[in-house]
C-alpha positions in Angstrom: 160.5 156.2 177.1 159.1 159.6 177.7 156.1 160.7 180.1 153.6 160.7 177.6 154.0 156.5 177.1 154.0 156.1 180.7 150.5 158.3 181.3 149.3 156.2 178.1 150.5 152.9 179.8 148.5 153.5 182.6 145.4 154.6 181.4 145.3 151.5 178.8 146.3 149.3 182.0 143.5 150.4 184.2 140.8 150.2 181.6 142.9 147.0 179.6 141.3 148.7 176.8 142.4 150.9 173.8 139.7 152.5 173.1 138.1 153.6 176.8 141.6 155.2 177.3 142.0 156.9 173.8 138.7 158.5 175.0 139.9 159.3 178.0 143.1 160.7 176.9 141.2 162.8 174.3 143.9 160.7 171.3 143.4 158.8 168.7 143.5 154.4 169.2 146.1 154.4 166.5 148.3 156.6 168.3 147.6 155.1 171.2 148.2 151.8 170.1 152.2 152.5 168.1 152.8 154.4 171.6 152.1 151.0 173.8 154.0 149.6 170.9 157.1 151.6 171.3 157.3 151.5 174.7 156.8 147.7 175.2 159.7 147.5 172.1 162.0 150.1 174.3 161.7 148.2 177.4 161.9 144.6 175.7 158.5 143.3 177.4 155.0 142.1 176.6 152.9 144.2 178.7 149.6 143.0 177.3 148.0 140.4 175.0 145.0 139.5 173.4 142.2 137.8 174.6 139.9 137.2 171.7 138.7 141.1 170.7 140.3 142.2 174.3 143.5 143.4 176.1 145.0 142.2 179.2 147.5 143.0 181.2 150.3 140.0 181.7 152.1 139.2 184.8 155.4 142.0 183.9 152.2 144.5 182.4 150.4 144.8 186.1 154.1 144.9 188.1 154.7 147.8 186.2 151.3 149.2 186.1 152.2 149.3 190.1 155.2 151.3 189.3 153.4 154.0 187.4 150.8 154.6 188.8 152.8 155.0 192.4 155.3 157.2 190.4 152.6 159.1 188.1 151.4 160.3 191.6 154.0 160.9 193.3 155.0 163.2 190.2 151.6 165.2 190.4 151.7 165.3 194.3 155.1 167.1 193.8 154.1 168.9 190.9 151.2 170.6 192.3 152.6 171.2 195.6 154.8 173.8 194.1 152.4 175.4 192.3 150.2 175.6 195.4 153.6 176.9 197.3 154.5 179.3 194.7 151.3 180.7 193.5 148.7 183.1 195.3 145.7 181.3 194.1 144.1 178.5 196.5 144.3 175.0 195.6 141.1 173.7 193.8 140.0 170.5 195.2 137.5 168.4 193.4 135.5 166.4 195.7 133.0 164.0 194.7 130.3 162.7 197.1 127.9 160.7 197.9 124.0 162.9 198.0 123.7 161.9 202.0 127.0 163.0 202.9 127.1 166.1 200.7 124.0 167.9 201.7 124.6 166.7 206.0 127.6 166.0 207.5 130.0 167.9 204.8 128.6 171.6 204.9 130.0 171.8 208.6 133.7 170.1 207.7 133.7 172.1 204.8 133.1 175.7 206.9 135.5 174.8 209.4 138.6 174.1 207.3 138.2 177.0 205.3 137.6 179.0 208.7 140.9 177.4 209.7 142.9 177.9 206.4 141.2 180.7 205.0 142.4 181.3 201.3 144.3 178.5 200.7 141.8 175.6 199.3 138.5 175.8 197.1 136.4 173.1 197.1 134.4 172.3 193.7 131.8 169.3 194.7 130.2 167.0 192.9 126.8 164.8 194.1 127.6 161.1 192.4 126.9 157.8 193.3 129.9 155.6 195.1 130.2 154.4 191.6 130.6 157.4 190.0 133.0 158.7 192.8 135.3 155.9 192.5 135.3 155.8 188.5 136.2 159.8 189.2 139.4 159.1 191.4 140.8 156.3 188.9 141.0 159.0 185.9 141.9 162.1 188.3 138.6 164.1 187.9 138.0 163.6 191.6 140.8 164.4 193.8 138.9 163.4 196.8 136.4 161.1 197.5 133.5 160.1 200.2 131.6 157.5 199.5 130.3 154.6 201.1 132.4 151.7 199.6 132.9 148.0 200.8 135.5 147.5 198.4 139.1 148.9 197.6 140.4 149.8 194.5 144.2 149.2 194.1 146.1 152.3 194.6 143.7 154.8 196.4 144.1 155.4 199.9 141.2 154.3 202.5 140.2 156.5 205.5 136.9 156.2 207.2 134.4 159.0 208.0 131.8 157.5 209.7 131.8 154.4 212.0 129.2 153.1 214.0 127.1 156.2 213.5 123.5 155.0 214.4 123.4 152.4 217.6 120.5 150.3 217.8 119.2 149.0 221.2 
């Protein structure tokens, strides 16, 4: 099993579709496909199966869709943080944002934590829908998001803004 596999894993796992993640991954289905194979024949387990023209994950597939996707992150965490501690260029965040939030309440936060750490972040943002910004921070083009959800996605971590902005009497 090697990292590429795992990255593949995932992507197909999230989308429970070859071709979305072959176009995500910028590789060909076939490839694709004989890596899942491999993998699936390395660790002895049915990670998907077919539903008519479609893939799903099975039962073992989603327990270790968990796994990777907690250890995928925890390798990129790590993996950027000594880049960020070893090089002399800030760290490039990519925030995408709701239109209300972007062009109101953000400007200030923005100014003030770059007042505070000055140097050390860039921020490149991106006006999208709540949609768009949740679509974003599932394949890693967004590492930060604000939007205004009412549902959770597995694996991201929640923190509110706003709450309870506007009173009405």
């Amino acid at each position: 099993m090697n990292l590429n596999q795992l990255r593949y894993f995932e992507c197909v796992g999230r989308l429970e579709s070859y071709t979305l993640a072959a176009r995500e991954l910028h590789v060909s289905q076939p490839s694709l496909t004989t890596a899942i194979h491999k993998l699936e024949a390395e660790l002895k387990l049915t990670l998907f199966v077919k539903q008519g023209r479609h893939i799903v994950l099975t039962s073992t597939g989603q327990q270790l869709l968990l796994v990777v996707q907690q250890s995928l992150q925890t390798l990129d965490d790590g993996v950027a943080q000594v880049i960020a501690t070893n090089s002399q260029q800030p760290i490039k965040l990519r925030v995408g944002c709701i239109p209300t939030v972007i062009g109101t309440f953000l400007p200030q936060v923005l100014h003030e934590f770059e007042q505070a750490h000055p140097q050390q972040v860039t921020f490149e943002l991106h006006s999208v829908t709540t949609e768009q910004v949740q679509s974003g921070l599932a394949a890693k083009t967004f590492d930060l998001g604000i939007a205004a959800a009412d549902t959770r996605e597995a694996g991201m971590h929640y923190q509110p803004l706003l709450k309870n902005l506007f009173k009405i009497s």
